[in-house]
KOLNU-952992 format. One record per residue: x, y, z of N, C-alpha, C in turn; residue in three letters. Coordinates in steps of 0.2 Angstrom, whole numbers, padded with zeros to 4 digits, always signed. Last residue first. Layout:
N
XYZXYZXYZAla
...
END
This chain:
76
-0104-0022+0036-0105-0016+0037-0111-0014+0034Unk
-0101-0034+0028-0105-0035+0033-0105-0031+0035Unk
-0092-0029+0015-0100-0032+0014-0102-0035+0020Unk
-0085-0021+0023-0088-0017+0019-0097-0024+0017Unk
-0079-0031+0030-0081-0024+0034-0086-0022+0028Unk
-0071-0038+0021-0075-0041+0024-0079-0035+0027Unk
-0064-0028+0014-0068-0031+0011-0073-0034+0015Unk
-0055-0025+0026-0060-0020+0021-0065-0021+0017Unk
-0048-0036+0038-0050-0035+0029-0057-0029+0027Unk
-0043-0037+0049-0047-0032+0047-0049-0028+0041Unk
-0032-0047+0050-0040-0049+0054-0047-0042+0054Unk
-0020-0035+0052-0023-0042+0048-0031-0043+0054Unk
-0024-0021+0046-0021-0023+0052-0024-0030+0051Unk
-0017-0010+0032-0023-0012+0036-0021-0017+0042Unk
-0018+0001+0017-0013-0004+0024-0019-0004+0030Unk
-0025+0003+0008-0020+0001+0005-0016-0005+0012Unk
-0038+0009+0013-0039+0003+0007-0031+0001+0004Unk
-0032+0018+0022-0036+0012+0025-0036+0008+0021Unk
-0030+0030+0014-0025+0026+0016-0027+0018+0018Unk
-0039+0031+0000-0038+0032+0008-0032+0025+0010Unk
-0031+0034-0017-0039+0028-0014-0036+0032-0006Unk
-0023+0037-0025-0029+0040-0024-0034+0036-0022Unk
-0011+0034-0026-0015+0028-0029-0022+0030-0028Unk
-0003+0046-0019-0004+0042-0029-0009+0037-0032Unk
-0011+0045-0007-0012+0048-0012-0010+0046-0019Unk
-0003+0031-0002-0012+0033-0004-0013+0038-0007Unk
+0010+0038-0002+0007+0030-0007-0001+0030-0008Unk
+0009+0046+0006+0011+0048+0000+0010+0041-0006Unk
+0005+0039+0018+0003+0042+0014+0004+0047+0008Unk
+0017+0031+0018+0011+0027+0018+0007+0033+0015Unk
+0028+0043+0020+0025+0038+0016+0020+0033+0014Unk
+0022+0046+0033+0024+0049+0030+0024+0045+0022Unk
+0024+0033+0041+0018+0037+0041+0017+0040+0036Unk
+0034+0024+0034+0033+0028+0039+0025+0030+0036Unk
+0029+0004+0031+0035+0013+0028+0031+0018+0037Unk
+0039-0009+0036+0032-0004+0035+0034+0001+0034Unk
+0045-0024+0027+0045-0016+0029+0038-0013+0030Unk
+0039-0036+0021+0045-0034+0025+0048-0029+0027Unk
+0026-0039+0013+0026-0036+0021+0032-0037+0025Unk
+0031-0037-0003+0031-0043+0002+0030-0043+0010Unk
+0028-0020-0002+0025-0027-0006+0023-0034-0001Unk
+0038-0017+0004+0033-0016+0007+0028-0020+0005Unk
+0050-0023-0004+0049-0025+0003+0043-0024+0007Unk
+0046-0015-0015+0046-0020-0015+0046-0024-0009Unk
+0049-0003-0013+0041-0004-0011+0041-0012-0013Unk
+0063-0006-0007+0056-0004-0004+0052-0003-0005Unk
+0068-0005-0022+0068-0009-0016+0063-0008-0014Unk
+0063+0006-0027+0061+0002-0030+0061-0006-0026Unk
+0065+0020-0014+0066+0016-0019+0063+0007-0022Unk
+0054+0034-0014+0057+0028-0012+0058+0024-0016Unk
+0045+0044-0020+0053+0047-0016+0054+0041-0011Unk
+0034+0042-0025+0033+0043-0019+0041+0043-0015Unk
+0037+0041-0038+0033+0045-0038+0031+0047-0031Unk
+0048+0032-0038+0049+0037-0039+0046+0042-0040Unk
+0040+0018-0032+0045+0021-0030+0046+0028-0032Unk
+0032+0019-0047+0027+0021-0040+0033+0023-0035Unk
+0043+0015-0053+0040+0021-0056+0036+0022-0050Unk
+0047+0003-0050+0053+0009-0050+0046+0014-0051Unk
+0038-0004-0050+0039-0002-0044+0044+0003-0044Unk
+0026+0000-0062+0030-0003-0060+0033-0002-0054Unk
+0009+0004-0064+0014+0005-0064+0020+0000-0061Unk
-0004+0003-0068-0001+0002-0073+0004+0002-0070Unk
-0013+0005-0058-0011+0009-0058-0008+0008-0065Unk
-0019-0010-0052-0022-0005-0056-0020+0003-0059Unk
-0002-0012-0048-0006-0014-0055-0011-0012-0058Unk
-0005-0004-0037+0000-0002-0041-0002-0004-0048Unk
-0014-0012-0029-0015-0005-0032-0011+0000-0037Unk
-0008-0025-0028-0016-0022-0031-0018-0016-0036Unk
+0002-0020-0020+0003-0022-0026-0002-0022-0033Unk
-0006-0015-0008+0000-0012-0012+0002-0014-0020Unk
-0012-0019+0002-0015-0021-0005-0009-0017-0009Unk
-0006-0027+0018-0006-0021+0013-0008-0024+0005Unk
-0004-0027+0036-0004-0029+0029-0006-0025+0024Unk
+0002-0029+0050+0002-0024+0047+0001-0027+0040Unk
-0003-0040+0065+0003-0038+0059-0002-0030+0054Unk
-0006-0041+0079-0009-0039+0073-0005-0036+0068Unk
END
């Protein structure tokens, strides 16, 4: 079960670009690019400094494929 992410979603509802969400959570613009494209997973650490910026729960950012949130929420 791979590791996937709305990261980009949330950034754009955010306004921001990648340099500026990178320098708001002390990584580079690289890398949240790569975590974008599901080429890196961040640490723990990270991931939730990324949920807090975007102030939603970590769950609504990264998630384990086959375990869409969306789907959960309107059959839960």
């Amino acid at each position: 079960m791979p590791l996937q992410n709305r990261l980009r979603e949330h950034r754009a509802r955010l306004g921001l670009n990648q340099q500026q969400l990178g320098q708001m959570v002390g990584a580079s613009r690289q890398t949240v690019s790569l975590i974008e494209r599901g080429d890196y997973h961040p640490s723990v650490l990270l991931a939730l400094r990324i949920a807090r910026v975007c102030g939603v729960p970590l769950e609504e950012i990264f998630f384990l494929e086959g375990e869409d949130r969306d789907e959960e929420e309107t059959n839960g």
